[in-house]
N, C-alpha and C positions, 0 to 999 in steps of 0.2 A: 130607294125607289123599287116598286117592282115591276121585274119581267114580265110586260103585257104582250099581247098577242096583237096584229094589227086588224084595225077594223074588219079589212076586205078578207081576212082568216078567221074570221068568229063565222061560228058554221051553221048555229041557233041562239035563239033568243036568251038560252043558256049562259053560252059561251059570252055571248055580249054582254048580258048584267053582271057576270063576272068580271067582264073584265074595266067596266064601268063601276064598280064598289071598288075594286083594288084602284081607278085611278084617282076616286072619292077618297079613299084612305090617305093617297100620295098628298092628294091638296088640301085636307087637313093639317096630315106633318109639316105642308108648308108653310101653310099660316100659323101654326105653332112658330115656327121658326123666326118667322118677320114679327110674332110680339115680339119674341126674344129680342129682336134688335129697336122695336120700340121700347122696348123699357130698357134699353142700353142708352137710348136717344133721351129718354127724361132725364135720364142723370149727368148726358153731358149738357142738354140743356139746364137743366138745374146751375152746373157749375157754370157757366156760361150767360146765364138770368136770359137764357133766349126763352119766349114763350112757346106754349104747344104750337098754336097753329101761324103757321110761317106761309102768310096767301103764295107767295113767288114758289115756296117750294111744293106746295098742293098741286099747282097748276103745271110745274114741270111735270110729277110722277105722272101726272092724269095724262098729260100730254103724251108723254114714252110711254105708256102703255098702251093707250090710242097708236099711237104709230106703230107698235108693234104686232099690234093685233090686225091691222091694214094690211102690211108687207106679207103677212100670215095668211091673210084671205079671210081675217074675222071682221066681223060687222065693230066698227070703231065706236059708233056711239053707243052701244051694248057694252062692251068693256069700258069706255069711259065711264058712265055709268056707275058700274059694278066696282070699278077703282076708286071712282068718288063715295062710294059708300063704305070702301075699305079704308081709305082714307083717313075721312068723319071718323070710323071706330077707333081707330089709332088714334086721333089728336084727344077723340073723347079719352081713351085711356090714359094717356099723358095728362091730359088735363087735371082727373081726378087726382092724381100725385103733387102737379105744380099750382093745384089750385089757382087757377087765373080766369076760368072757363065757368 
């Protein structure tokens, strides 16, 4: 991850989309990261003949991240949202492996 500078020290508009790309770059490598454990997940599903999309466990992650984004001071239904759409992508990805979808 990198060393960002905090908002209220960005001095100009500069400094700020700098340091806004670098956080763009971090939450990329992230989601890079969580395929990676999606596609860990089709194959223990695979072994396991669980299907992609598991409604009970959709609704938790959507769930934890709504409340995480609350306790945070972010708008909940906004990250719900935004989680239920990263969601969808991951069960679509799995899906096209275990073909069930």
């Amino acid at each position: 991850m990198t060393n960002r500078i905090p908002p209220k020290d960005c001095n100009d508009m500069t400094d700020l989309r700098a340091q806004i790309d670098a956080l763009d770059e971090d939450l990329v490598a992230l989601f890079v990261e969580r395929a990676g454990y999606i596609d860990r997940a089709i194959a223990l599903k695979q072994i396991n003949g669980w299907p992609a999309r598991i409604p009970e466990r959709v609704e938790e992650v959507v769930t934890n991240a709504g409340d995480r984004a609350e306790a945070a001071g972010l708008d909940r239904e906004l990250v719900e949202r935004l989680w239920r759409q990263l969601v969808d992508w991951s069960i679509a990805r799995e899906a096209q492996v275990i073909r069930e979808e």
